[in-house]
Residue, then its C-alpha position, 0 to 999 in steps of 0.5 A: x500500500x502506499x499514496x500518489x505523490x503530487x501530480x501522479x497518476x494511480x498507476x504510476x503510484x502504484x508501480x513507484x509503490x510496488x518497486x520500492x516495498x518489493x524490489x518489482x518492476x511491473x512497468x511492462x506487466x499487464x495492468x489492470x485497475x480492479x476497484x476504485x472506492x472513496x473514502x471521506x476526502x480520498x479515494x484508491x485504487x486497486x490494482x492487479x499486475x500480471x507478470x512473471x517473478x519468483x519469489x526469490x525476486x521479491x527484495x523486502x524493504x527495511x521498515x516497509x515489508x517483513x515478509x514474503x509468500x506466494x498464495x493463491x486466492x483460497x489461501x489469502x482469502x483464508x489467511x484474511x478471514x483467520x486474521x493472518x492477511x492484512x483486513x482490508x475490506x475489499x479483498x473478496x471483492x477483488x477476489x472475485x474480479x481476479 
């Protein structure tokens, strides 16, 4: 997760955001934007990046990421619902779309 700095699109946000938490750059990957909410004087977006990696890819950020685990959406739609994935209430929605 992260913000837009001042003049950046949701995209560019996202793909600064997702390169500097794990090391990706998705910049040629297939983007999709999955769901766009607001929330009082803000809004987000949500999107998806397909794009081949393994984990031994993923370069985790000092004070930003603590770990890493690939999973399908069975397993990250259990881990949020046991308290162990991150509560963000539109998971399932966006598990649906994917």
């Amino acid at each position: 997760g992260g913000s837009a700095l001042a003049g950046e699109s949701s995209l560019v946000a996202a793909l600064r955001e997702t390169l500097e938490e794990t090391g990706l750059d998705h910049r040629d990957a297939e983007k999709q934007c999955i769901i766009s909410y607001r929330r009082g004087d803000w809004f987000g977006d949500v999107w998806l990046f397909r794009s081949k990696f393994s984990l031994s890819d993923v370069v985790l950020q000092d004070g930003e990421t603590t770990d890493k685990r690939m999973a399908d959406k069975e397993t990250v739609l259990k881990m949020k619902q046991d308290g162990t994935f991150c509560a963000y209430d539109y998971i399932e929605d966006f598990m649906a779309r994917v």
